[in-house]
C-alpha angles and dihedrals in degrees: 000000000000117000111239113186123204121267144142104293100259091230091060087041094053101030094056087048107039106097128183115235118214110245113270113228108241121238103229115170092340098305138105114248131170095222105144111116106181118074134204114185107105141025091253088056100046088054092044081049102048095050093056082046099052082042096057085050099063109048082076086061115082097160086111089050123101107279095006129121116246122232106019127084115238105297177310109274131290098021090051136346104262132079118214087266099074099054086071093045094049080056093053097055097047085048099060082031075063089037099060097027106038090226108147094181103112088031083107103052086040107051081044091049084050107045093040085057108053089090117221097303091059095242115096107270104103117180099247093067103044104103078066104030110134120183082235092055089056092048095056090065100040081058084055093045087048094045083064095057099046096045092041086237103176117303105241112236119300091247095052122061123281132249093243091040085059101055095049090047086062092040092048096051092053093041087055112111083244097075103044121058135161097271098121094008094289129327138132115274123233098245123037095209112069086219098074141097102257098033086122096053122076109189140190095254093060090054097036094058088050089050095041087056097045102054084046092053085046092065103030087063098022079245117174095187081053087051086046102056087047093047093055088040089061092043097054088044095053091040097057094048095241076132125040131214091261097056101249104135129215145210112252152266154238135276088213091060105039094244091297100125093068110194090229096199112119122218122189096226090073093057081043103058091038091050094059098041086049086054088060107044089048085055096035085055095041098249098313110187101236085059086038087067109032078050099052085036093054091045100052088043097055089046090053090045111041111020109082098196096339095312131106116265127178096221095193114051107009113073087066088024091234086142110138122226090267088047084062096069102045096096094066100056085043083055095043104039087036082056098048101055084060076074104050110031095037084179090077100050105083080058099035111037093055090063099045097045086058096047085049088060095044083050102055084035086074103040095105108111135120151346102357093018090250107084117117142238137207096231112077103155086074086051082219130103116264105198087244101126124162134122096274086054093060104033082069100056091048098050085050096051097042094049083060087084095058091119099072100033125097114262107250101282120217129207097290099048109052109303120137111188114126112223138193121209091205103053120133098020120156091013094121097091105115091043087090101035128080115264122209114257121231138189089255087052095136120113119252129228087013099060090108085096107050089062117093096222089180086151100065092013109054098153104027118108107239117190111219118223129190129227 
């Protein structure tokens, strides 16, 4: 049976602090014009505005076209802009888009993006992405697979995987003996096989989405061995110094030094993964008061570090716009996940909702450009349209529209409480194979979600120590 602690039901909670903001005129060559198109006020229009959104997004997909792969973005370069990762992360985002709108227009092309991509062993490696398989790549779509379950997002067929068995096969294969070692005194490391740029790094991401998963599992099954993995994956984190004590997260850092030469560059989605997983342990342990306090500090933190007057900014990259294309989707995790443990931790959304429902704002604000007038942007905070447009650029603005609507949505269930997922502790087992043998190198050889690091950003991080890595 799934524990299930006493707080304020998350509807009343975000219901009561959710506020609408009026829409802002945009400054556009020195007049002012009233160009904004999208419109949040109101539920209706969230949802008007979230459909043309989810729309948008998927005219960069062409896995359901004659000849195409499903699942994946174009990619990976140089044959298109996106690495495997971001597929994931694009079905994540149209799951909680179905989960807040109750539009089940897309439910089809999602569950068949989900299920091609899960590889042989059932648990998303599949060969043909090896040369750039990062355990933080998996484990984006493990988050995906485990946001299905919690959202009871449609089973797939009896005879495919299931959305729960897929997120134990991921954990399970991180959790294996063959991807931790005593470099750093434990960890995860960036890249799964040893063959890789960026074997030598292990990184907060990495962790963080096996963290993120294990608290989650912990909950989901009322697991203590789940809540145990999380708990050690905190603890490493927080010893090697990848987060401060004052909650601001870093990249990562390398074997040969111990862990000593800290990247010191700071990316929302990593606040972003560990808040969420922090939500859950403090439910899963019913607010105790050590995740109390990691939870409110993170929070604070987030909010301090990537919100530029209450709206999302990415610190790192966007003042000099030397955001990669991965760079260009981290708003809208921070959005999403930001939104959801509003959920689980109640306690967090009189703090938290104010300030994404203003960064929402800022977000739609600047959604003017061509050639409808509705096309999206990475910079919110100028309220005008700054001619950045991608996949990533849009799936933010969407996951901050549609989570608009949290107030009204079911708090994510768990086994006992209407979820109907079916899982499997022993997925994934013996799936670590390749990790110790040589994989081939490509032209598109560069990690995914982690390639943040591979890209020299001396303009906006002077002092900051960047690692090069090669293709």
């Amino acid at each position: 049976m799934s524990r299930m602690p006493t707080f304020p039901t998350a509807k009343t909670m975000a219901s009561s602090t959710l506020s609408r903001v009026l829409p802002m005129a945009l400054l556009l060559t020195g007049d002012i014009v009233s160009a904004q198109t999208y419109k949040i006020d109101s539920d209706s229009d969230i949802k008007s505005t979230a459909k043309s959104l989810a729309e948008n997004v998927l005219t960069y997909y062409h896995g359901n076209e004659s000849g195409q792969t499903p699942g994946i973005l174009p990619g990976p370069p140089p044959a298109g802009d996106y690495y495997w990762w971001e597929g994931g992360a694009l079905w994540g985002t149209l799951i909680d888009y179905w989960h807040y709108t109750g539009d089940d227009s897309y439910n089809d092309l999602i569950t068949q993006a989900m299920l091609w991509q899960v590889g042989p062993n059932k648990d998303y490696m599949p060969p043909n992405v090896t040369a750039s398989l990062g355990n933080d790549d998996q484990g984006f779509w493990g988050m995906s697979a485990m946001l299905a379950a919690e959202v009871n997002f449609p089973d797939p067929p009896s005879d495919q995987p299931q959305w729960l068995s897929l997120a134990q096969a991921v954990f399970n294969t991180q959790a294996d003996p063959g991807r931790h070692d005593d470099t750093c005194g434990g960890g995860l490391r960036w890249q799964i096989p040893f063959s890789n740029n960026g074997y030598d790094y292990k990184n907060s991401i990495a962790n963080g989405c096996f963290f993120n998963l294990g608290a989650r599992l912990a909950r989901y099954l009322d697991n203590q061995t789940y809540a145990d993995w999380a708990e050690k994956t905190w603890d490493w984190v927080t010893s090697v110094g990848l987060m401060d004590s004052d909650y601001r997260i870093y990249d990562g850092a390398h074997v040969e030094t111990n862990c000593t030469d800290i990247n010191k560059a700071q990316f929302s989605y990593n606040n972003a993964v560990y808040l969420l997983g922090a939500a859950h342990m403090y439910n899963y342990t019913n607010g105790d008061s050590k995740w109390e306090t990691r939870l409110n500090g993170l929070v604070d933190a987030t909010i301090r570090d990537f919100f530029k007057n209450n709206v999302a900014y990415e610190i790192s990259c966007e003042e000099h716009m030397t955001c990669t294309t991965d760079m260009l989707s981290f708003k809208g995790y921070l959005h999403r996940w930001m939104t959801t443990l509003t959920q689980i931790a109640p306690t967090t959304a009189t703090k938290i909702l104010p300030v994404l429902q203003k960064s929402a704002q800022a977000a739609v604000n600047q959604c003017t450009g061509p050639p409808d007038g509705k096309t999206c942007g990475f910079g919110w905070s100028s309220g005008t349209f700054d001619d950045s447009v991608g996949a990533g650029q849009t799936m933010n603005v969407l996951g901050a529209v549609s989570s608009l609507l949290v107030g009204s949505a079911k708090a994510p269930v768990t086994n006992s409480s209407g979820g109907t997922s079916a899982g499997n502790f022993n997925a994934g087992s013996g799936s670590n194979s390749f990790t110790n043998t040589p994989a081939p190198i490509t032209t598109g050889d560069k990690a995914g979600a982690g390639i943040l690091t591979a890209i020299v950003l001396a303009s906006a991080l002077g002092t900051f120590a960047w690692m090069s890595l090669g293709a």
